[in-house]
C-alpha positions in Angstrom: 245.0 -172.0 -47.8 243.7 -170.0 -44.8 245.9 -167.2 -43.6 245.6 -166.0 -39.9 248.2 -163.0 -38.6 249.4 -162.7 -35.2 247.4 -160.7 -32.5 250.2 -157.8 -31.7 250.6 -156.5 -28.2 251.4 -152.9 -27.7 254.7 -154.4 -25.8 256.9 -154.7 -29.2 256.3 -150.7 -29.9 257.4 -150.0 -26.3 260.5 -152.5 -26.6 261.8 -150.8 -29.9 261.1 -147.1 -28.4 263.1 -147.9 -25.4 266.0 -149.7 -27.9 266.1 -146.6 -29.5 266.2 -144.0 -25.8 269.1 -146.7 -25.4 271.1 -145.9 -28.4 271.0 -142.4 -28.0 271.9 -142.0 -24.3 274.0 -144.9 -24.3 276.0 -143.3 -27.2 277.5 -140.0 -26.1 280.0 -138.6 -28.5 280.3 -142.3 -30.0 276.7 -142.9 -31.8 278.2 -146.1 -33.9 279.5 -148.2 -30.7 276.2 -147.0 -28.7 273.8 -148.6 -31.7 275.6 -152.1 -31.3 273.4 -154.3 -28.8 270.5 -151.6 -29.2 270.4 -151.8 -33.3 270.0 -155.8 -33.9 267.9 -156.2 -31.0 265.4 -153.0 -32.7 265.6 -155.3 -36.0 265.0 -158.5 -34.6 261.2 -157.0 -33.0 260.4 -154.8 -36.4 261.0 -158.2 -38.5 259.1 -160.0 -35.9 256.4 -157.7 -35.7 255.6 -158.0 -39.2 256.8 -161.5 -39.9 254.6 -163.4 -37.9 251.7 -165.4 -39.0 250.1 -168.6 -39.0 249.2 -170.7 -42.1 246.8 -173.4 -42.9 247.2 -175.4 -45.3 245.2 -178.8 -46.1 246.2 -180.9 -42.7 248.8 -178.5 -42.2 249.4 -175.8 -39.8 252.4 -173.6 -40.3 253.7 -170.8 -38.4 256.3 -168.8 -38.6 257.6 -165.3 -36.3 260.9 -164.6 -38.0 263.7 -167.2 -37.0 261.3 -169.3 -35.4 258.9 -171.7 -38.2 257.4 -174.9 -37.9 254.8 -177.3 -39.3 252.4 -179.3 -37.5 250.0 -182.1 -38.8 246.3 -180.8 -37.5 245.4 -184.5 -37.2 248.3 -184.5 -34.3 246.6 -181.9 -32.1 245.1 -183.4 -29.2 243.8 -180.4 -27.1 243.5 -176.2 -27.4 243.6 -174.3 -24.6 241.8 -170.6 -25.3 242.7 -167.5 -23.6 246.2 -167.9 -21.9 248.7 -165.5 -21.5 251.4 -167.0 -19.2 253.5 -170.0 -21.0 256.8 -171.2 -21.2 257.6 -173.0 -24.2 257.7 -171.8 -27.9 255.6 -169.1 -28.4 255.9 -167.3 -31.9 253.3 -164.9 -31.0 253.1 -161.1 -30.7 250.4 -160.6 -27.7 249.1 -162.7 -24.5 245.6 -164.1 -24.4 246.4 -166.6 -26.9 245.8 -170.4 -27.7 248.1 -173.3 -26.4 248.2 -176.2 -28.5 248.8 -179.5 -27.4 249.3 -181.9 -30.3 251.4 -185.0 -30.5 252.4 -186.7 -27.3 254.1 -184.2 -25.0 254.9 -181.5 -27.7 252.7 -177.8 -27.3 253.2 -174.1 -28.4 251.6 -171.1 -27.7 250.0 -169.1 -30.9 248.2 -165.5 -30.7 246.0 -165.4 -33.9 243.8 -162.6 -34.5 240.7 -164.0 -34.7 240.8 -166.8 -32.7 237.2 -168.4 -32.9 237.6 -168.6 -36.4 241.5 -169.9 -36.1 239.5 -173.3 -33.6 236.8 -173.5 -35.8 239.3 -174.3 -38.8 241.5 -176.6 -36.8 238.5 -178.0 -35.8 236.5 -178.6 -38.9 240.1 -180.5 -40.3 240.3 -182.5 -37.0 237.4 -183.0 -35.1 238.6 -184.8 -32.2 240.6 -181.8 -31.3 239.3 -181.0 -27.5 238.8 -177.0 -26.6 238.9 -175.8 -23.4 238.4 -172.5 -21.8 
C-alpha cells in the first residue's frame, strides 16, 4: 500500500478566513442565523483539507477528498497528463498544477498528489503502457 496526500493550495485557508469575515459581519445582533450558509460551507473545506488523499493499492488506485471517493483499476489508465491546473471534471484535489488521468474509454479526473514523479513512477511501474505527457 503506497499512500500519497494531496498537494494543498493556499486557496482553502483564504476560503475558510473569508467564511468566517462572513459570519461575523453577516450576523449583526443575530450570530446563530449569520453562521448558517457560512458554518457548513467552513466544515466542508476543513474536512476536505485534511481528508484528501490518494491510495495505491495492488492494481488499485483509490482516492478520496471527503464526499467525493472512487477506485480505479491502474491497468485501465490509458494516458497522464502532468502539470495542469485548469480542468473541468472531477477533481478531488486541493491545489492546481496537478495530473489528469485518462483511463478507461472516455472517463478522466484530475488528482494533485504531493509528490508527483514518484505518484507516475508507481502507476507506471504497475501499468507500463500508461502514456505521460508534459
Amino acid at each position: 500500500m503506497k499512500k500519497f496526500n494531496s498537494r494543498k493550495s493556499f486557496m482553502v485557508p483564504i476560503l475558510i478566513s473569508f467564511m468566517i469575515i462572513l459570519a461575523v459581519i453577516g450576523s449583526g445582533d443575530q450570530f446563530y442565523i449569520g453562521l448558517l450558509i457560512p458554518f457548513p460551507i467552513m466544515l466542508y473545506l476543513v474536512w476536505m483539507w485534511f481528508d484528501t488523499y490518494y491510495v495505491i493499492v495492488g492494481d488499485k488506485l483509490t482516492y478520496k477528498s471527503a464526499l467525493f471517493k472512487g477506485t480505479i483499476d491502474i491497468n485501465t489508465i490509458r494516458e497522464i497528463n502532468t502539470g495542469k491546473t485548469l480542468y473541468a471534471g472531477l477533481k478531488p484535489s486541493l491545489a492546481g498544477n496537478g495530473l489528469v488521468i485518462k483511463y478507461n474509454k472516455w472517463d478522466d479526473i484530475y488528482l494533485s498528489p504531493t509528490d508527483s514523479k514518484q505518484f507516475v513512477e508507481v502507476l507506471k511501474s504497475i501499468n507500463p503502457q500508461i502514456k505521460v505527457q508534459q
